[in-house]
Backbone as JSON, one array per atom type, in Angstrom:
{
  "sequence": "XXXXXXXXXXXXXXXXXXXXXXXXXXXXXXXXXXXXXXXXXXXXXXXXXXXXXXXXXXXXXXXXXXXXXXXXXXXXXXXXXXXXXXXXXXXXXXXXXXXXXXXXXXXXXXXXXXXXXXXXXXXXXXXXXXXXXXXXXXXXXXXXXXXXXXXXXXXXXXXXXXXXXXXXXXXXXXXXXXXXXXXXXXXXXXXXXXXXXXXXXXXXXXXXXXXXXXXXXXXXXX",
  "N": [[108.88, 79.91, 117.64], [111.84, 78.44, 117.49], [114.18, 78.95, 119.99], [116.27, 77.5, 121.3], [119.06, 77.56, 120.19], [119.82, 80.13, 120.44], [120.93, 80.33, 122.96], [123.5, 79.62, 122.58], [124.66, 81.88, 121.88], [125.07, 83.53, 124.5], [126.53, 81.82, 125.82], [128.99, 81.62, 124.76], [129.53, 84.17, 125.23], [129.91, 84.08, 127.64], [132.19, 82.45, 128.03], [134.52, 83.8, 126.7], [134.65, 86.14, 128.46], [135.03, 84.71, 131.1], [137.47, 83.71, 130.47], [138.89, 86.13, 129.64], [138.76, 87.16, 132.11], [140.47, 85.1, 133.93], [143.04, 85.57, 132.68], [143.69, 87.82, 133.37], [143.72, 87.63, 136.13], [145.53, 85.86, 136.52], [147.62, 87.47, 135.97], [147.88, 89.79, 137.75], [148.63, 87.85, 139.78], [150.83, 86.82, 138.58], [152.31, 89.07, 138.56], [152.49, 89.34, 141.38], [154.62, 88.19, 142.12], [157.27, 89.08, 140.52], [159.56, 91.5, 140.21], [160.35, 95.3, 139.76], [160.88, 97.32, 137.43], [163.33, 99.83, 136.08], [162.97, 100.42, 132.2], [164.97, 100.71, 129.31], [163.58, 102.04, 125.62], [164.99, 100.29, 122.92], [164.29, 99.71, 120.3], [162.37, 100.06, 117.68], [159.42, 98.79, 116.18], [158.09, 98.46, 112.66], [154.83, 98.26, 112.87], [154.74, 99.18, 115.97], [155.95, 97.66, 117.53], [157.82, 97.22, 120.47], [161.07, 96.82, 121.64], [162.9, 96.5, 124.45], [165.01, 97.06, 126.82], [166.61, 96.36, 129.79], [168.09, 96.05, 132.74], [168.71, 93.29, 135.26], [168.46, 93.1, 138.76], [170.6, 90.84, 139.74], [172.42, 89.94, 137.31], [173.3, 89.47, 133.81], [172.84, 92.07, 130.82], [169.21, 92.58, 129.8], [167.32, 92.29, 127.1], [163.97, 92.17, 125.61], [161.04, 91.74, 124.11], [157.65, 93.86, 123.28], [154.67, 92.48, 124.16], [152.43, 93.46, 123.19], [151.28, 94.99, 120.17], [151.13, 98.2, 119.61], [150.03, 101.15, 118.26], [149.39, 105.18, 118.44], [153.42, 104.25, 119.5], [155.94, 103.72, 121.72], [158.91, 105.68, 121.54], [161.94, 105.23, 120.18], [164.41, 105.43, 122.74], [163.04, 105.79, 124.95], [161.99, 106.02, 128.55], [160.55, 103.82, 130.38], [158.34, 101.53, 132.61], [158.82, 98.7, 134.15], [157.92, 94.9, 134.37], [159.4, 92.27, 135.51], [160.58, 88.67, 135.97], [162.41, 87.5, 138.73], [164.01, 84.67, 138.42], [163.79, 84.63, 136.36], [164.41, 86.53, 134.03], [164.13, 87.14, 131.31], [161.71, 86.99, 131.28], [159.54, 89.31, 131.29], [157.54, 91.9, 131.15], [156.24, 94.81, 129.89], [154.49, 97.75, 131.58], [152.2, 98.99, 131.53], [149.17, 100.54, 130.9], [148.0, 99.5, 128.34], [149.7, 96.83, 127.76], [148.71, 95.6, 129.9], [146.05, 95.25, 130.13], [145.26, 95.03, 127.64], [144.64, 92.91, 125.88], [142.93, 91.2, 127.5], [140.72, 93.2, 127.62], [139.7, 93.12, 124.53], [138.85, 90.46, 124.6], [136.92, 90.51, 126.57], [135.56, 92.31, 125.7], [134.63, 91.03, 123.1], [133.37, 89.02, 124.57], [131.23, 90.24, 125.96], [129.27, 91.31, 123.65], [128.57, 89.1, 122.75], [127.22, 88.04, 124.5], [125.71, 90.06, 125.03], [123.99, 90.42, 122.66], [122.67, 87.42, 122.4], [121.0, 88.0, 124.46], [119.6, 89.98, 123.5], [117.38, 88.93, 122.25], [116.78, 86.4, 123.69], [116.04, 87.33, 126.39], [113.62, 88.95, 125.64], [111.84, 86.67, 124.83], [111.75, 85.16, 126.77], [110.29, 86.7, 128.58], [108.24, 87.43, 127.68], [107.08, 84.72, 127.85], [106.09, 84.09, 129.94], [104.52, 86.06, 130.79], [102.78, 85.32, 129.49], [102.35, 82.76, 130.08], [101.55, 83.68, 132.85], [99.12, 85.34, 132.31], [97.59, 82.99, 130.97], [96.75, 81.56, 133.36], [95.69, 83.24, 134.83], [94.03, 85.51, 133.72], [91.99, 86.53, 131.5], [90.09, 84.79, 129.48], [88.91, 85.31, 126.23], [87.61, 85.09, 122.92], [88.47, 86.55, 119.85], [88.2, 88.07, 116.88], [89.95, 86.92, 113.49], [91.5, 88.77, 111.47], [94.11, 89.26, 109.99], [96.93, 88.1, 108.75], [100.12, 89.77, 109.33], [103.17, 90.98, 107.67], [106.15, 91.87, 109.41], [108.58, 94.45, 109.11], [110.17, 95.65, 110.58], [111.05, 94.01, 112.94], [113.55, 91.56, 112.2], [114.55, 88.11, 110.98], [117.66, 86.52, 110.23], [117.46, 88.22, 108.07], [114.61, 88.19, 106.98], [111.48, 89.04, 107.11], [109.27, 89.54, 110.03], [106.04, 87.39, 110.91], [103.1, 88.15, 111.89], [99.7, 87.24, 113.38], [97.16, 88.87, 113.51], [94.09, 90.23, 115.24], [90.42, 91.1, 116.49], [88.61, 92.41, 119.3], [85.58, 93.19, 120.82], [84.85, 95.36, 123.66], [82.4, 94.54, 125.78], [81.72, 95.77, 127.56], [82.86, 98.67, 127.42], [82.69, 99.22, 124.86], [84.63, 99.77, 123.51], [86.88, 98.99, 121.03], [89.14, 96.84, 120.19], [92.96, 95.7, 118.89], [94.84, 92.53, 118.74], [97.98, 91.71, 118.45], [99.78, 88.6, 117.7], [102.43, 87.29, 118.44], [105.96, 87.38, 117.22], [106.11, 85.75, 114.8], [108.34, 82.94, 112.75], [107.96, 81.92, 110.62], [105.97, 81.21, 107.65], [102.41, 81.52, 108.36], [100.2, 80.82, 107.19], [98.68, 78.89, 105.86], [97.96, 77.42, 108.21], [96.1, 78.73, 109.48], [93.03, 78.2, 109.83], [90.54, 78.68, 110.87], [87.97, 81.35, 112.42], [88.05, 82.32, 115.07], [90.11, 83.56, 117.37], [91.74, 82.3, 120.45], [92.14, 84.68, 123.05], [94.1, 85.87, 125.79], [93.44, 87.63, 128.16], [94.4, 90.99, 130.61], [91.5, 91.62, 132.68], [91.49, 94.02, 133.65], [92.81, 95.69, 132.44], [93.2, 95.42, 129.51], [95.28, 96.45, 127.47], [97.05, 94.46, 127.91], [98.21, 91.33, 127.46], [97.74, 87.97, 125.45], [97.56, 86.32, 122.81], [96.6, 83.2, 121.77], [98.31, 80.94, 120.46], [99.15, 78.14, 120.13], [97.81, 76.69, 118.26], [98.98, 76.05, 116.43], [101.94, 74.86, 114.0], [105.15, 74.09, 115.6], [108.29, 75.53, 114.86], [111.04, 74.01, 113.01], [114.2, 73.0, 114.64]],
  "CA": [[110.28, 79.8, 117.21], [112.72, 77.58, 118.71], [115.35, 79.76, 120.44], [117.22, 76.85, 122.56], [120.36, 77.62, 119.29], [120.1, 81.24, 120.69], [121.53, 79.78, 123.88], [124.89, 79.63, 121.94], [125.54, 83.33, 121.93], [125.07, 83.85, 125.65], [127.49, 80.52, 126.56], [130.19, 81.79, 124.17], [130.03, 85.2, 125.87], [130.81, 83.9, 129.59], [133.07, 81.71, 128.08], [135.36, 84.68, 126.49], [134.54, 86.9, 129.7], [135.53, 83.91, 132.02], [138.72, 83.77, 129.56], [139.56, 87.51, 129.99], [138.65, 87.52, 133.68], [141.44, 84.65, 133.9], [143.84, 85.99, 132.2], [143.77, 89.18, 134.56], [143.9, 87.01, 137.37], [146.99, 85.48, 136.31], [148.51, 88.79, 135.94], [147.89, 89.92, 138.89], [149.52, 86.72, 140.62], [152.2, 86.59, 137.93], [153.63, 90.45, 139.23], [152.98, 89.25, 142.48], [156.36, 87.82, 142.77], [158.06, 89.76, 139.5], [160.4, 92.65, 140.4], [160.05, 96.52, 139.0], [162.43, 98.38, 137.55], [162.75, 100.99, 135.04], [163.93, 99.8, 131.62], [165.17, 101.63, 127.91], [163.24, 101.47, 124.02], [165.86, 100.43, 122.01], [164.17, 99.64, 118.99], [160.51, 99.99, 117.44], [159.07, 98.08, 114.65], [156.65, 99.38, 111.59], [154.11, 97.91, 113.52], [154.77, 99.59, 117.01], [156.26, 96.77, 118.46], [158.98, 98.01, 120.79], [162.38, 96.04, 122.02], [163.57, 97.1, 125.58], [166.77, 96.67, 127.68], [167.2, 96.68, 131.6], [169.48, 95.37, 133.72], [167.98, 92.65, 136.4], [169.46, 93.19, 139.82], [171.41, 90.25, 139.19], [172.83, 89.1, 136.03], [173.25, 90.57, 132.83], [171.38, 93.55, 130.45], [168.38, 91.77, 129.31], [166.39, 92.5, 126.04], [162.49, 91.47, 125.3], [159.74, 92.4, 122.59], [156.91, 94.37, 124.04], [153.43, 91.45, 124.34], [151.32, 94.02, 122.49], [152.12, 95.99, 119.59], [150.49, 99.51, 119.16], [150.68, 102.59, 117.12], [151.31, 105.03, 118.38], [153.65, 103.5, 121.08], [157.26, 104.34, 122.33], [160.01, 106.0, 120.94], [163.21, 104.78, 120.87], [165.12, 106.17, 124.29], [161.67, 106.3, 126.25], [161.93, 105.06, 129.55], [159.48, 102.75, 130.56], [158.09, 100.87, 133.39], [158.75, 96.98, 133.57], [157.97, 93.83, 135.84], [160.2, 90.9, 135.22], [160.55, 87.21, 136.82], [163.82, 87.37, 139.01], [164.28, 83.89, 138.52], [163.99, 84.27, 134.66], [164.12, 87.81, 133.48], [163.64, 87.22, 129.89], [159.78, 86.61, 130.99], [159.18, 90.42, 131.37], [156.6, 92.99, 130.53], [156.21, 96.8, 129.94], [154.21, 98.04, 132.89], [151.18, 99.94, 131.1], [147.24, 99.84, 130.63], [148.0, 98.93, 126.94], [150.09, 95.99, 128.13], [148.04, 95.2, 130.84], [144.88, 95.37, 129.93], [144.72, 94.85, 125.95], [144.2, 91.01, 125.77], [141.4, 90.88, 128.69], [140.09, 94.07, 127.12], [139.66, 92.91, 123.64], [138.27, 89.11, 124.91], [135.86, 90.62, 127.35], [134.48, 92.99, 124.56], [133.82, 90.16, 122.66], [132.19, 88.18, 125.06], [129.87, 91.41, 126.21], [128.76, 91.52, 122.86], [127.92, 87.77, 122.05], [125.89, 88.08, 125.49], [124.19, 91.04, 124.72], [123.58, 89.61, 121.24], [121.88, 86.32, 122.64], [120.41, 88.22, 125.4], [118.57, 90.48, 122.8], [116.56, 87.74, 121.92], [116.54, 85.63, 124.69], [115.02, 87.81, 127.08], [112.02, 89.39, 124.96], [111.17, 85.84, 124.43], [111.01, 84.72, 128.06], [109.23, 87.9, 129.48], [106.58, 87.0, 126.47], [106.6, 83.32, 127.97], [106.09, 84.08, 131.32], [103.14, 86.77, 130.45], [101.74, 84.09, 128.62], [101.67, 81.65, 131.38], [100.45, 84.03, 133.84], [97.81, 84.87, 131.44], [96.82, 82.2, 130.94], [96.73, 81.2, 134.79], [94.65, 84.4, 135.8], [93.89, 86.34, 132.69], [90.06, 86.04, 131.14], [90.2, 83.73, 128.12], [88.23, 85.66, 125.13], [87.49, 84.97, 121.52], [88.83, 87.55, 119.18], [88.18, 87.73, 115.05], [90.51, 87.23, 113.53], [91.62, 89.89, 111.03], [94.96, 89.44, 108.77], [98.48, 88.21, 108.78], [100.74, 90.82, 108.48], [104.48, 91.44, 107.79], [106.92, 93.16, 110.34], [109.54, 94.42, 108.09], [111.0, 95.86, 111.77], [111.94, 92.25, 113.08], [113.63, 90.3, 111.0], [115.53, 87.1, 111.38], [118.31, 86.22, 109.08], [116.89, 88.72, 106.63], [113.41, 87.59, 106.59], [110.62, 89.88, 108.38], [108.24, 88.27, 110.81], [104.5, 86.71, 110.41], [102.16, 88.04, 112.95], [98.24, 87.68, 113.66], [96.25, 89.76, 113.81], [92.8, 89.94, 115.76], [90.41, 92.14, 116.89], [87.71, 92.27, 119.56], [85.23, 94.71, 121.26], [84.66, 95.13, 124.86], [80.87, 94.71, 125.32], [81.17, 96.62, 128.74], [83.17, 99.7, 127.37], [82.44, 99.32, 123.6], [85.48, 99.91, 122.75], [87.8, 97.86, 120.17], [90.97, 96.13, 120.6], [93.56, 94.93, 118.25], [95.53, 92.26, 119.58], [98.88, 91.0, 117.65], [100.5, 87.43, 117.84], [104.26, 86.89, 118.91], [106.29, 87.02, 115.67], [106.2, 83.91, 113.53], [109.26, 82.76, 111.34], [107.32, 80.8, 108.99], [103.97, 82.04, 107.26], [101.32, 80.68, 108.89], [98.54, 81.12, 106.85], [98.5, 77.77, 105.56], [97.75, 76.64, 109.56], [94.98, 79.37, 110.33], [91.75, 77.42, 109.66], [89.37, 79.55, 112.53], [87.68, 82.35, 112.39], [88.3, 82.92, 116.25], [91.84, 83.29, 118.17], [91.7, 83.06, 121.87], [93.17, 86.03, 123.12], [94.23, 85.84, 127.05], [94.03, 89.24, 128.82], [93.8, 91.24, 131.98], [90.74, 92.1, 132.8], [91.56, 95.77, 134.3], [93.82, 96.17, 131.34], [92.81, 94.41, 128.23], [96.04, 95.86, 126.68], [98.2, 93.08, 128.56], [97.2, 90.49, 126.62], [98.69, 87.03, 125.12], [97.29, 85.73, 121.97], [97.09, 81.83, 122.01], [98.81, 80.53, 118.72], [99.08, 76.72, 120.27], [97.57, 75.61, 117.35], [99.78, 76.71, 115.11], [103.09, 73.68, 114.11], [106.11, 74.59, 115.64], [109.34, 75.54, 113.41], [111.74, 72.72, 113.57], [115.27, 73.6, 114.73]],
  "C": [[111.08, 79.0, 118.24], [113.61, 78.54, 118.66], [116.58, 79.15, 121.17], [119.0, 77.22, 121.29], [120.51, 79.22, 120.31], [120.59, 81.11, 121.84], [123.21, 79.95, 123.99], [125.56, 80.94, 122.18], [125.96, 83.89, 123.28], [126.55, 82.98, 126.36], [128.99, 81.03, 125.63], [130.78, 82.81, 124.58], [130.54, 84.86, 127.1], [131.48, 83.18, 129.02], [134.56, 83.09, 127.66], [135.18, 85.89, 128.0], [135.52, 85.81, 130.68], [137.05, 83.73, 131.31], [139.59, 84.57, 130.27], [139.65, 87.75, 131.51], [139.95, 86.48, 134.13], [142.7, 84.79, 134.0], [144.32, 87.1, 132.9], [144.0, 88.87, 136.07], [145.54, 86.63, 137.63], [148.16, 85.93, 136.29], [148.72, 89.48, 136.94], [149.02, 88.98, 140.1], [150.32, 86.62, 140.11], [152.85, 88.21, 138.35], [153.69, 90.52, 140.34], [154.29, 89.14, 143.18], [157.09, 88.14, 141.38], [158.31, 91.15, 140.91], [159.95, 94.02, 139.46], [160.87, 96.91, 139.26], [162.41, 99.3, 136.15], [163.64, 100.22, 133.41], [163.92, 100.9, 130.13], [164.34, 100.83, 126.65], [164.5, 101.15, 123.29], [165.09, 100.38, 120.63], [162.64, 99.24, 118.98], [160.4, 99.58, 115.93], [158.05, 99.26, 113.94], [155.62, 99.18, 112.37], [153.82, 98.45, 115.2], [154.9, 98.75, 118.25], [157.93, 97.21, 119.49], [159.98, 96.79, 121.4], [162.97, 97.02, 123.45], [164.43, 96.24, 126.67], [166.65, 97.04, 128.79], [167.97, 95.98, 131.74], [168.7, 94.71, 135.24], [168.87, 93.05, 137.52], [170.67, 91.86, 139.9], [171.78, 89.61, 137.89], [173.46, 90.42, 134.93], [172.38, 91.22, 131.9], [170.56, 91.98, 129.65], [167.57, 92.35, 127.96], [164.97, 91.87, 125.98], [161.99, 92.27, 124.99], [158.5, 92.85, 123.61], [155.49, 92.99, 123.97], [152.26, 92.11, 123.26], [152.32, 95.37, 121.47], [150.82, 97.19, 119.46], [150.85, 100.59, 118.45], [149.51, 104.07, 117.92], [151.8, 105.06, 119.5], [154.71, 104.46, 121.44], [158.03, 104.67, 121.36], [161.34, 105.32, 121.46], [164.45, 105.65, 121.66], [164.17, 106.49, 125.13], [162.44, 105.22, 127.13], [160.83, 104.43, 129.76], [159.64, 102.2, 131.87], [158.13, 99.35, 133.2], [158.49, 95.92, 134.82], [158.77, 92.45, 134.86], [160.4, 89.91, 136.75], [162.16, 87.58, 137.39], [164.12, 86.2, 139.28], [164.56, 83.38, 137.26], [163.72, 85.68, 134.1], [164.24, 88.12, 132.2], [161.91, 87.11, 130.04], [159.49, 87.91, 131.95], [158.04, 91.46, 130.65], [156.4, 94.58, 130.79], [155.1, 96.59, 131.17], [153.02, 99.23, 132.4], [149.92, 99.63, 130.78], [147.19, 98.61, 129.39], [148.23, 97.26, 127.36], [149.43, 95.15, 128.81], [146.83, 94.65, 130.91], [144.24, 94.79, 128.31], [144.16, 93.8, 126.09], [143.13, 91.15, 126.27], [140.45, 91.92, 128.28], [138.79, 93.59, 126.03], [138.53, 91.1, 123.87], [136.9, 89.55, 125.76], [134.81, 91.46, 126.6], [133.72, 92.16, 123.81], [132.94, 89.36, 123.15], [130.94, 89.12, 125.53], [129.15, 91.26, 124.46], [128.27, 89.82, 121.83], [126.84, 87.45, 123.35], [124.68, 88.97, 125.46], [123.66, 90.57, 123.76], [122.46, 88.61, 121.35], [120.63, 87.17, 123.94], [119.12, 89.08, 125.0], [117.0, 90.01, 122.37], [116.18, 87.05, 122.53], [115.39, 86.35, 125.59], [113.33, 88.54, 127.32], [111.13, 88.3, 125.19], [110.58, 85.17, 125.62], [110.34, 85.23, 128.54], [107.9, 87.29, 128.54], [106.19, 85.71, 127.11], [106.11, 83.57, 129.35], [105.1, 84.98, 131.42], [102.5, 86.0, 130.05], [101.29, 83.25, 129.26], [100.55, 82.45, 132.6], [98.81, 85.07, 133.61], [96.69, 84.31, 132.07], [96.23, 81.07, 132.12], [95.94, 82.09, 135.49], [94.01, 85.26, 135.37], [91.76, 86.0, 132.36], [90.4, 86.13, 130.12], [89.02, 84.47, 127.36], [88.33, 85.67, 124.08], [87.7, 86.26, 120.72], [88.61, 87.26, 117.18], [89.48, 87.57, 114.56], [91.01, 87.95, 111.99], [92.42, 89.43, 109.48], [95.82, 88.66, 109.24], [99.29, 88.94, 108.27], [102.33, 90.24, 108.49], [105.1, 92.09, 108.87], [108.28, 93.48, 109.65], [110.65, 94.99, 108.94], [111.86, 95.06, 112.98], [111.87, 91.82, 112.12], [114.91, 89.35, 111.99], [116.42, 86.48, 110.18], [117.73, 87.44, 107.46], [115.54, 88.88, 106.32], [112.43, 88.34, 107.84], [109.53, 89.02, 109.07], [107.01, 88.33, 110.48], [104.24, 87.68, 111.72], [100.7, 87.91, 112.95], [97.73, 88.63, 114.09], [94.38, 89.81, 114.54], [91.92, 90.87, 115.94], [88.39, 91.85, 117.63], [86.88, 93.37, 120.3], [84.52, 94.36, 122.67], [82.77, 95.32, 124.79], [80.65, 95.26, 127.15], [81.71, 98.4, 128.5], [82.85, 99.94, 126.02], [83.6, 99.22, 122.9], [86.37, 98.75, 122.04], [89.16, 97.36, 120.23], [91.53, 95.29, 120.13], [94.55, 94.06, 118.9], [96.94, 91.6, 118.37], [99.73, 89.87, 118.17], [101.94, 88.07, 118.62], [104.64, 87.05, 117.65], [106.81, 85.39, 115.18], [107.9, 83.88, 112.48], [109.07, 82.13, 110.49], [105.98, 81.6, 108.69], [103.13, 80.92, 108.03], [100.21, 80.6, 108.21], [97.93, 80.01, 105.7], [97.84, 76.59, 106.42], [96.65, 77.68, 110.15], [93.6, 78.83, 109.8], [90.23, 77.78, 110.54], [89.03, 80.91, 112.21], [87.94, 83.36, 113.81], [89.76, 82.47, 116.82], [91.25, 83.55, 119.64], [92.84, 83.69, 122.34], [92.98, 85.79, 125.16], [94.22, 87.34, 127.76], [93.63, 89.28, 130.0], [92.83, 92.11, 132.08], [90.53, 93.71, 133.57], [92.29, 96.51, 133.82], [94.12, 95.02, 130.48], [94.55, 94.77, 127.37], [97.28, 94.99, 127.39], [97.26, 92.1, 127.99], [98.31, 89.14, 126.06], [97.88, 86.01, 123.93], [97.68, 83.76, 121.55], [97.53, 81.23, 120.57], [99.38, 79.03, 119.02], [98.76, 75.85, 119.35], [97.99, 75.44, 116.36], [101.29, 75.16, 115.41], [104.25, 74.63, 114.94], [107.05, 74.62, 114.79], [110.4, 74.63, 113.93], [113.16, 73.63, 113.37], [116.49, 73.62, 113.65]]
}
């Protein structure tokens, strides 16, 4: 399977993480130099958007809409916590997790979950590649029958359950038998198996570590 598209999910997650991590940065350095002061609800929407009034140390009472609306939020006559610009105290904000936190929350969730997503996939596939190489770099190369192609109706991709081979060979120092199964396939293969033997890569002090060679098989085009 080509996986370099599965690449996508991982790069979209640090990109919304690196977003949210930003955005928290900014906040941080933007109440660096804001003022705190306590301010009144005057008025709350259907939506739980609230309207609140202080008084900057200089000037006059100020009004501004809360950044995040929630349910359920403030009442109208709560006090509240606020940081405002004392150079522009219309560019103020409530002073709470909600406030604080929502945006970078909500962005960093999403990017955890388009990394785990790609990472689901990604990482099975490299540990498998990297067994496979060192295999096939130190392993003892043996001929296996080979058996069936089955279904896995437990991976699927887009809907569609995976191909695997099947093999099966018998130790002629312990007797015993040993099924070995492919990687999963997203195409049928059984138009490209033409052999009666699969070489099967394993470790010889533990046959089941093992890496079924399917090289001869087309690759699936991206």
């Amino acid at each position: 399977m080509n996986d370099r598209w599965l690449w996508a999910f991982p790069a979209i997650g640090s990109f919304f993480l690196m977003v949210a991590l930003l955005l928290q940065i900014h906040r941080w350095h933007e109440e660096q130099r804001m003022l705190q002061t306590t301010g009144s609800v005057v008025a709350v929407s259907g939506k739980g958007c609230s309207s609140v009034t202080f008084y900057p140390r200089q000037g006059e009472r100020v009004t501004f809409s809360s950044q995040v609306c929630s349910r359920p939020g403030y009442d109208v006559g709560d006090s509240v916590e606020l940081f405002y610009d004392p150079s522009e105290p219309q560019n103020a904000h409530i002073d709470s997790f909600v406030q604080n936190w929502f945006v970078s929350l909500i962005l960093g969730g999403f990017g955890l979950l388009f990394m785990l997503g790609g990472l689901v996939f990604l990482v099975p596939a490299a540990l498998a590649g990297k067994r496979h190489a060192r295999l096939k770099h130190r392993g003892q190369a043996i001929q296996a029958r080979f058996l069936e192609i089955r279904r896995n109706a437990f991976s699927t991709l887009n809907n569609v359950p995976a191909w695997q081979l099947v093999c099966q060979w018998q130790n002629p120092i312990s007797g015993e038998v040993h099924l070995f199964y492919s990687e999963y396939l997203w195409f049928d293969p059984q138009p490209y198996v033409d052999r009666e033997l699969l070489q099967v890569h394993i470790d010889p002090e533990n046959p089941r570590r093992y890496s079924v060679d399917i090289s001869f098989l087309p690759r699936l085009a991206a």
